[in-house]
C-alpha positions in Angstrom: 2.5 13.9 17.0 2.1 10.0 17.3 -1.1 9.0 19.1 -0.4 5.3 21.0 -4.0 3.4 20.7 -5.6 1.6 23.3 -6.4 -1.9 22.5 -9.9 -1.3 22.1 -9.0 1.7 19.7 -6.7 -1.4 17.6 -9.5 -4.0 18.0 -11.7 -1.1 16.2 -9.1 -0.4 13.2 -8.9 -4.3 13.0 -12.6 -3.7 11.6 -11.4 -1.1 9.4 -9.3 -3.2 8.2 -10.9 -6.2 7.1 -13.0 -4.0 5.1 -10.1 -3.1 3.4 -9.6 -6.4 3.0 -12.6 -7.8 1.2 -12.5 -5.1 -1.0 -8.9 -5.7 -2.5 -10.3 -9.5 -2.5 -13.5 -8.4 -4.2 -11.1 -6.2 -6.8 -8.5 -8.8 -7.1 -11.4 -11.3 -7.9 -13.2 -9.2 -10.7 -9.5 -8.2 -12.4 -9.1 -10.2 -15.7 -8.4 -9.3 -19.3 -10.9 -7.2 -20.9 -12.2 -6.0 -17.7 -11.6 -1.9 -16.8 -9.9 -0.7 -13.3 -12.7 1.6 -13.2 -15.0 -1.8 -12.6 -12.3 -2.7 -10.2 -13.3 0.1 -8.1 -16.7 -0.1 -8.5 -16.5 -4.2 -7.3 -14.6 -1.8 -3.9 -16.7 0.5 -3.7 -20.0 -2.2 -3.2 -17.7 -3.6 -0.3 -17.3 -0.5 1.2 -21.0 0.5 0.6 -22.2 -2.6 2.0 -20.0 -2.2 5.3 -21.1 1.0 6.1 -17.5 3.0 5.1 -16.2 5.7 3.8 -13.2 6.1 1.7 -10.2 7.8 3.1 -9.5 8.3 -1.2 -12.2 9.5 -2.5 -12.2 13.2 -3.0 -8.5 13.1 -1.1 -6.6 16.2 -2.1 -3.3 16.9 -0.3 -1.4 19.9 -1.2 0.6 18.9 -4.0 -2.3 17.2 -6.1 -4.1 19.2 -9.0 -7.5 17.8 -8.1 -9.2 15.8 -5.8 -8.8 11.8 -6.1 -11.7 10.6 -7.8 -12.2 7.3 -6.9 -12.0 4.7 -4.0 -9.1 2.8 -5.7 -5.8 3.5 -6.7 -5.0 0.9 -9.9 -1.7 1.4 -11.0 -1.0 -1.2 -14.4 2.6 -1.7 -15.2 4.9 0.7 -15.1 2.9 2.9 -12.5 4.1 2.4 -9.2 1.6 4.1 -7.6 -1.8 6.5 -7.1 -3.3 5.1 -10.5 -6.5 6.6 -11.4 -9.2 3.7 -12.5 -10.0 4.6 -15.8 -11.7 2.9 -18.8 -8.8 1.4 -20.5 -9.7 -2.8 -20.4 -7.1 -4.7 -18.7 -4.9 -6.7 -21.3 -3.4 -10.7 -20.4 -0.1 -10.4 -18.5 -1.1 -7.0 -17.4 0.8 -6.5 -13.7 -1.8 -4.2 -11.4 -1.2 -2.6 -8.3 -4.3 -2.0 -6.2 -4.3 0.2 -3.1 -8.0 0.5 -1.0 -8.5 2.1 2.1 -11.2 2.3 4.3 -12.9 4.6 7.2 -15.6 2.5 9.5 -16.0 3.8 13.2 -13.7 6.8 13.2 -10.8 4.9 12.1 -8.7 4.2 9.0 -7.5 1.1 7.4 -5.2 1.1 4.5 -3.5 -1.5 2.5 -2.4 -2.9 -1.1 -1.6 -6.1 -3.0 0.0 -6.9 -6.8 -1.0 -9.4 -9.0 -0.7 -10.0 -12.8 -4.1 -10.4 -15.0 -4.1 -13.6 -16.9 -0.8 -15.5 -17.7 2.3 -13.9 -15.8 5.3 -13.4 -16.6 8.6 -14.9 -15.1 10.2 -11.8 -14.1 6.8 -10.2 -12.7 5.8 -13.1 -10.5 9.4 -12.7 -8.9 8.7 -8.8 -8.6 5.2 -9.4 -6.9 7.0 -12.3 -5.0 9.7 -9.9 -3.7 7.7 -6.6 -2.6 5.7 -9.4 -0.4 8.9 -10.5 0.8 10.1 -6.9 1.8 6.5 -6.4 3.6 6.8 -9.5 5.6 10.5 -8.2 6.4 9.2 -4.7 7.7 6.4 -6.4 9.5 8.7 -8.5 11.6 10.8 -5.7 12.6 7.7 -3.9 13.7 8.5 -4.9 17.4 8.4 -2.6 21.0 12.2 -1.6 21.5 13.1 -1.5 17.6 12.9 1.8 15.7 11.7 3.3 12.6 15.2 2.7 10.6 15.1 -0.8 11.5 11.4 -1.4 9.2 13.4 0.9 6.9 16.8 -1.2 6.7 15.1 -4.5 6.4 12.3 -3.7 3.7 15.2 -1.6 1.5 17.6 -5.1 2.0 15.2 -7.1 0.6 14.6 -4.9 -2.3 18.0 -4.2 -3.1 19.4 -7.8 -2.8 16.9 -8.4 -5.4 18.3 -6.0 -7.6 15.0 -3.6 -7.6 15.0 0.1 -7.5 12.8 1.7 -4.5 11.0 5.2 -5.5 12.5 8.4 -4.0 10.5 9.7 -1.3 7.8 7.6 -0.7 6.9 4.9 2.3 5.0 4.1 4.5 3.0 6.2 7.4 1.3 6.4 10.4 -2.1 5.9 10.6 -5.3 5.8 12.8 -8.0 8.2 12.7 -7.0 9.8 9.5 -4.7 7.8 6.5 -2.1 9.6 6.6 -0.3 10.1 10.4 3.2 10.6 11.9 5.7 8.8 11.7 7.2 8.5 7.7 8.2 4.9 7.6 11.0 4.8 4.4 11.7 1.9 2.4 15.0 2.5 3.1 17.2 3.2 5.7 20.2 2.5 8.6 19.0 0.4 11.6 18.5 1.7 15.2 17.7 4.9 13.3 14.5 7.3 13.7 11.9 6.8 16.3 11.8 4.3 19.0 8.5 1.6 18.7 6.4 1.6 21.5 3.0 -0.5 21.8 0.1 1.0 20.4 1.8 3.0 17.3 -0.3 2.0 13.8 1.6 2.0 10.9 0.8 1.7 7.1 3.8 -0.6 5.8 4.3 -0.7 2.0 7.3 -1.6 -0.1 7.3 -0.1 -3.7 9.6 -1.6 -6.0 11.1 -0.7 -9.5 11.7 -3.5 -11.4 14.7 -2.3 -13.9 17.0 -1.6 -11.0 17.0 2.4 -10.7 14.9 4.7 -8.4 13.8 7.6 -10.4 9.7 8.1 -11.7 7.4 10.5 -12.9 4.2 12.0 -12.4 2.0 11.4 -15.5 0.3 14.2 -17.0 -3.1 13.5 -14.5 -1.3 15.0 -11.5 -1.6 11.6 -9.1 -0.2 8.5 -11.3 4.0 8.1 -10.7 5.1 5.9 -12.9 9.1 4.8 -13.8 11.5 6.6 -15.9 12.6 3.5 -17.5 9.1 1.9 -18.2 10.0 -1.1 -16.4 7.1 -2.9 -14.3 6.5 -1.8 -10.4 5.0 -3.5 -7.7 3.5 -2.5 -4.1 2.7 -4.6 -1.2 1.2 -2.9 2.1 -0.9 -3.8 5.7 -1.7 -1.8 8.3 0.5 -3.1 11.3 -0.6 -2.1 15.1 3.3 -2.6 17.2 2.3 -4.2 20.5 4.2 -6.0 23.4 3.0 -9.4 21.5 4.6 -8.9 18.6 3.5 -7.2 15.5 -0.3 -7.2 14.6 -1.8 -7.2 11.1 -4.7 -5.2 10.6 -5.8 -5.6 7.1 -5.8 -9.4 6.9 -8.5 -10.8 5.9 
């Protein structure tokens, strides 16, 4: 079921979501080389703290996961895609890190992730990064009252492909509100005018994953929760939380 929020419920996941926010800005401001993704999600983890939230990750354990996710951040370096567990492993120059954060404030969720490389980047990452934003802001736009699912679907997977990146099997984006994870699926690929109609009110978590060497296949790495490519080549992930509303499309996790 897809519960349409009132404007005061979006004006309250609008707080949510700025926590979310600061702490991928407090995370993205403490990454350098030499520095661990496990202080990463401590730096997150003070933001959260200090706003009064929970963590929608933190002890998260759906049904195919080994064991509960242990921390408030998923840091995924390289070639992970996504669902990285922070660990103690120091950050190295021209490292490319994923960072996904969620929050809970107020009964609601907010949910979002940025890319970025550690120290001096290379060519072929900054145009990776440079693209999964580019498919995000695509989806976003199609996020509109009277377009449907496949349409967010068609035009995130058009940017991705024309770039020649490979897009993960079976994972997207979701609904979300008072818990993370909501109906409807939102796929990072897909045939416009397909899937469910847009309506004001629906909250979705938008987030491009791209494989830089071109195919779609990954793994799960031996920890149960970090997918990583097949190939070894470097991923990147871009998300918001996006509220669909007779204005236009509504960011929730902006700063």
């Amino acid at each position: 079921m897809v519960e349409l929020k009132t404007n005061a419920n979006l004006q309250a996941m609008r707080e949510a979501g700025r926590v979310v926010a600061h702490a991928l800005a407090a995370a993205r401001e403490k990454a350098a080389p030499g520095v661990t993704p496990q202080e990463l999600d401590r730096a997150a983890r003070a933001v959260l703290d200090g706003a009064g939230a929970g963590s929608p990750f933190l002890g998260y354990r759906p049904e195919w996961a080994p064991t509960p996710f242990p921390a408030v951040l998923c840091v995924s370096v390289n070639d992970a895609i996504v669902h990285g567990i922070p660990d103690g492993t120091p950050l190295a120059d021209g490292d490319l890190v994923s960072v996904d954060c969620g929050a809970l404030l107020g009964g609601w969720a907010g949910d979002a992730a940025v890319s970025f490389t550690v120290g001096r980047a290379r060519p072929e990452d900054t145009r990776l990064i440079a693209t999964a934003e580019e498919a995000l802001e695509a989806g976003i736009a199609a996020a509109v009252v009277g377009n449907r699912i496949g349409d967010i679907a068609h035009a995130i997977g058009r940017v991705c492909r024309r770039a020649g990146y490979g897009i993960p099997d079976g994972f997207g984006g979701h609904g979300i509100g008072r818990t993370m994870h909501e109906d409807p699926g939102v796929p990072n690929e897909g045939r416009p005018g397909r899937g469910m109609p847009l309506r004001h009110g629906m909250v979705l978590a938008i987030e491009p994953m791209l494989i830089g060497g071109g195919g779609d296949d990954h793994w799960t790495a031996r920890d149960g929760w970090t997918i990583r490519t097949v190939d070894g080549s470097r991923a990147a992930h871009a998300e918001h939380t996006v509220a669909v509303t007779d204005d236009g499309p509504r960011i929730l996790t902006a700063p």
